[in-house]
C-alpha atoms as one frame of an Amber mdcrd trajectory, in Angstrom:
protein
  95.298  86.120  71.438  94.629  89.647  69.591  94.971  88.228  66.460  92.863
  85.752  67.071  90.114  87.972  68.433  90.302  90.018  65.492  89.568  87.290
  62.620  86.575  85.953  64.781  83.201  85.523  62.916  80.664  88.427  64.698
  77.737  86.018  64.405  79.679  82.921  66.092  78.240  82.270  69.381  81.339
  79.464  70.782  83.626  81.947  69.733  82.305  85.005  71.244  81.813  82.958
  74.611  85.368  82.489  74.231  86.669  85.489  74.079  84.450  86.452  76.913
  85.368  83.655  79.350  89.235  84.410  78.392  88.314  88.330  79.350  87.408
  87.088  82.518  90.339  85.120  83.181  92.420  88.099  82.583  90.491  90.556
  84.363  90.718  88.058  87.239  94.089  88.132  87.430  94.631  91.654  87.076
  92.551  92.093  90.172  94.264  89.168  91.754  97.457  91.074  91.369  96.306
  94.415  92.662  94.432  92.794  95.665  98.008  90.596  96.318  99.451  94.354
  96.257  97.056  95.887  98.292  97.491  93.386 101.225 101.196  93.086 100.897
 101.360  96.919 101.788  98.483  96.535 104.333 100.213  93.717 106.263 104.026
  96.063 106.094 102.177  99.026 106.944  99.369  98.138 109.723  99.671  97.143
 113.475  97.205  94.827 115.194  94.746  96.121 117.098  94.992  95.218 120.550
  93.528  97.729 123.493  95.492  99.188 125.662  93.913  98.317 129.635  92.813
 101.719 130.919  94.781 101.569 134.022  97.762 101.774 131.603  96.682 104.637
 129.482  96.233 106.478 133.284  99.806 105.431 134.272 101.034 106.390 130.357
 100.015 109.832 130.504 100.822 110.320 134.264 104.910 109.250 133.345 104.245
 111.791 130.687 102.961 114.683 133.237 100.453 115.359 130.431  98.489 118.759
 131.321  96.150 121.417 129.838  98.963 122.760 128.052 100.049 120.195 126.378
  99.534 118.882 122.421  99.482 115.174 122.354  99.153 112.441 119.447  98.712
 109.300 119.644  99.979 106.947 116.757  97.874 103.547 116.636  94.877 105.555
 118.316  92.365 102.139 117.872  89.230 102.790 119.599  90.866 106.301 121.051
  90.754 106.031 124.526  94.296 107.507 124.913  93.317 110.507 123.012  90.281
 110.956 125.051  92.068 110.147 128.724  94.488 113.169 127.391  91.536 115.137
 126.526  89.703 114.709 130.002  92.835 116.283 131.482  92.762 119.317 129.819
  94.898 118.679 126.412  94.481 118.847 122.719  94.887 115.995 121.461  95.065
 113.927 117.930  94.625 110.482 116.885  96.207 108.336 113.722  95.016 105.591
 112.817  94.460 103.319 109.461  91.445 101.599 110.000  88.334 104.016 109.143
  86.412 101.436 111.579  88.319 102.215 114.511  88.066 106.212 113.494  84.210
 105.984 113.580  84.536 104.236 117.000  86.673 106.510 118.433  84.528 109.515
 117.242  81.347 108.247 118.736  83.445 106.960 122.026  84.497 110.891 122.239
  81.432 112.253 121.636  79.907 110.333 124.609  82.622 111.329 126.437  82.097
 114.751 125.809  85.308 115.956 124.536  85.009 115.991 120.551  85.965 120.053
 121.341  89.509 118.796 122.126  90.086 115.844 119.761  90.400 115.051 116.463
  91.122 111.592 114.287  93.081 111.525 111.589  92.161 108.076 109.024  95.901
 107.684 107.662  99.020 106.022 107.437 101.122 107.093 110.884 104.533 107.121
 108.786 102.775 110.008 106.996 101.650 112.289 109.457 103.657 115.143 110.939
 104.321 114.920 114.979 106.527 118.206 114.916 103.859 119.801 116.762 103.139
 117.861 119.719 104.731 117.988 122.706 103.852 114.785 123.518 103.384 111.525
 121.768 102.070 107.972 122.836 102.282 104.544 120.911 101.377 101.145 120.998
 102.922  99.353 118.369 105.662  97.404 116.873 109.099  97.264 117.984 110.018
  97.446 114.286 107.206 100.150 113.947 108.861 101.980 116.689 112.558 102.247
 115.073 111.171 103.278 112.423 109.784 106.352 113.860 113.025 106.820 116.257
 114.959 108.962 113.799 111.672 111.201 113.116 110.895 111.841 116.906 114.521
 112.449 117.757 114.475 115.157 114.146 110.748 116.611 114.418 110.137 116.655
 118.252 111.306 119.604 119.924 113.782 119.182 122.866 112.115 118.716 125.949
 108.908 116.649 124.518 107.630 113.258 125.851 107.469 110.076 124.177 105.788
 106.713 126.183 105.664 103.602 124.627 103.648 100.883 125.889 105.186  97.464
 125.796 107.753  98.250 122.951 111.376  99.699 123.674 113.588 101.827 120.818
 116.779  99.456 121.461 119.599 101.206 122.169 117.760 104.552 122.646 117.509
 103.824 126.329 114.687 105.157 128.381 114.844 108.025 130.890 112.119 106.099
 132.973 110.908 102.519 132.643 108.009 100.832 134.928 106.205  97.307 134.818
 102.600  97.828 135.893 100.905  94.465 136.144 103.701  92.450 133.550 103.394
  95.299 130.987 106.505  97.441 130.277 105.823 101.245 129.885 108.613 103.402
 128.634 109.420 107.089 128.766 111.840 109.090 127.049 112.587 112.836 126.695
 113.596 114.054 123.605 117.164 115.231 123.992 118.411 119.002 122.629 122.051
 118.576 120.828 124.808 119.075 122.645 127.762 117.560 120.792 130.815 119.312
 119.803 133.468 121.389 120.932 132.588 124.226 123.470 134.503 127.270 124.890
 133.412 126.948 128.422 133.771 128.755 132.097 132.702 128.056 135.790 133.856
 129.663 138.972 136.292 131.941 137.328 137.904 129.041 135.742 137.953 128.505
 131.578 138.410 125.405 129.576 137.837 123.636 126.682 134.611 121.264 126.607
 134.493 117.980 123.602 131.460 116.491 123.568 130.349 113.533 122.042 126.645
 112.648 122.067 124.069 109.701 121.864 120.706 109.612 122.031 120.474 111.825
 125.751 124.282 110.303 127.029 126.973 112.365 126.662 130.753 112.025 126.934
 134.188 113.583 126.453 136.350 115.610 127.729 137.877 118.603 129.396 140.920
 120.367 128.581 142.108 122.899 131.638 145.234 124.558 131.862 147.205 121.789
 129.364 145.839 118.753 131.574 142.905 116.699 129.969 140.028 115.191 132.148
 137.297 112.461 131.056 133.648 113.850 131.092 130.731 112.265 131.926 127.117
 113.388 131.418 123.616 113.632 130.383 120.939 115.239 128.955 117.026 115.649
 129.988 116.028 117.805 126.903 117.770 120.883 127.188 118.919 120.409 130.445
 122.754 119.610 131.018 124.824 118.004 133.444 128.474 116.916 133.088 130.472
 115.746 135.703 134.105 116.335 135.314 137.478 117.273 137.054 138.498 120.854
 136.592 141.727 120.800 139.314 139.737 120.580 142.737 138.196 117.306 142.221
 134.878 115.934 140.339 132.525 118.950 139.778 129.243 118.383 138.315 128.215
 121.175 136.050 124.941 122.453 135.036 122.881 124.555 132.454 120.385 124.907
 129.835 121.662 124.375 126.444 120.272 127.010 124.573 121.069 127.035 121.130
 125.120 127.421 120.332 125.291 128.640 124.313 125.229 126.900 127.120 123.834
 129.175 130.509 123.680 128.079 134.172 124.857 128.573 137.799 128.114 127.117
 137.318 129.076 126.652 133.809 128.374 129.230 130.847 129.554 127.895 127.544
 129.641 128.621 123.812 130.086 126.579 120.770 133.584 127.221 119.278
C-alpha cells in the first residue's frame, strides 16, 4: 500500500479518493481496536450498579458499630449513600467509585445532606486505592471482586478493623457475624492480628509450650506441658485471643491480647520463641 501511495499522480482525483477512503478504513480499525480494548478492561474491571435499600446500609453500619471515631470507605460507593449514612453518624468517610456519573451524584446527594465536611469521592479504579487507613470498610460487589480484595484487607487492614459485605461472602474466609434482613445476606468480619507459630507460654504458675497454626481468625494446635501434648482449639477477634486447651486439670480456656511477639492477659502471658 506505501508504495503504491507514493507513485500516485498529485493531480489524480480517483486516486487521491482512494487513498483517502483506504485512510479511513484503517483509522477505523485502529479505533475499533482500542474501543474493543477499552471495554474489555471496563467489563473485567467494573461492577453493576445496583443500590443498596437504605434499611440495609442502617443495618451494615450498625453490625459494623461504626462511630465518630471511626475512618470508613466504601468500595463501589454508586450514588454514596453509604458514605453519607457513615457521615451522619459522626465518621470520616471516603467513597471509590469508577463511574464519574455516579461521583457527581453522590457529591450533590452529600451536599444536600449536609455532610460534604466529612466525605470525600474518589473517581478511580477500587483495586487501586489504598484502604490501609480505614478502620472500616463496606462493599457491594462481586463475589469474584471480593476475593480479589481478600488478601489486601487481611495485609493492609489493621487488626481489629471491620469489613461488611452486602450480599457477597469471601468463601472460605468465614464470617464472624452473618444476618439475612429481608432475603439479603449481610456479612461481617474482623480483621484478625497473627497469631501463628510457636510460643513460650505461662498461666497460673504453670509453663508450656504453645504451636499455633492459623487461618483466616481460626486457630489450632497444640500444647506441650510437662512431656504430655494436648490439642488446642481457638480463635481470634482481631487481637483478641482465646484458646481452649488441657493443661493437667482439665479444659482451660485461655485469654489475652496478642500484642506484637507477646501475648498478655489474666491467665495466659506468652512470647514468641
Amino acid at each position: 500500500m506505501t508504495h503504491w501511495i507514493a507513485r500516485r499522480r498529485p493531480n489524480d482525483p480517483v486516486r487521491a479518493k482512494q487513498v483517502s477512503s483506504t485512510a479511513r478504513i484503517v483509522f477505523g480499525l485502529v479505533l475499533l481496536a482500542g474501543l474493543v480494548g477499552m471495554t474489555y478492561a471496563q467489563v473485567r474491571l467494573d461492577v453493576p450498579y445496583v443500590p443498596t435499600p437504605q434499611d440495609v446500609v442502617d443495618r451494615m453500619l450498625d453490625m459494623a458499630k461504626l462511630t465518630r471515631d471511626d475512618f470508613h470507605i466504601d468500595l463501589g460507593s454508586g450514588d454514596g449513600r453509604i458514605v453519607i449514612a457513615a457521615a451522619r453518624r459522626g465518621a470520616r468517610s471516603r467513597g471509590v467509585d469508577l463511574n464519574p456519573t455516579r461521583i457527581a451524584e453522590a457529591n450533590e446527594n452529600a451536599k444536600k445532606a449536609g455532610v460534604t465536611d466529612r466525605v470525600t469521592f474518589v473517581l478511580g479504579n477500587l483495586f487501586e486505592q489504598k484502604i490501609g487507613e480505614a478502620n472500616v470498610l463496606t462493599m457491594y460487589l462481586l463475589q469474584s471482586v471480593n476475593l480479589q480484595l481478600r488478601p489486601r484487607i487481611l495485609a493492609e487492614l489493621r487488626p481489629g478493623s471491620r469489613v461488611v459485605s452486602h450480599a457477597f461472602s469471601m468463601n472460605e474466609w468465614e464470617p464472624d457475624e452473618h444476618v439475612n434482613m429481608n432475603g439479603r445476606n449481610i456479612y461481617l468480619w474482623i480483621v484478625p492480628d497473627k497469631a501463628d507459630g510457636d510460643w513460650q507460654a505461662e498461666s497460673g504458675g504453670r509453663k508450656f509450650t504453645l504451636t499455633l497454626k492459623q487461618s483466616f481468625q481460626k486457630l489450632t494446635g497444640s500444647a506441650r506441658i510437662d512431656g504430655r501434648s494436648s490439642p488446642v482449639d481457638g480463635r481470634l477477634i482481631g487481637n483478641a485471643i482465646e484458646l481452649a486447651t488441657d493443661l493437667g486439670s482439665g479444659q482451660t480456656v485461655l485469654r489475652g491480647q496478642v500484642k506484637g511477639d507477646a501475648i498478655e492477659g489474666d491467665n495466659l502471658r506468652a512470647s514468641r520463641s
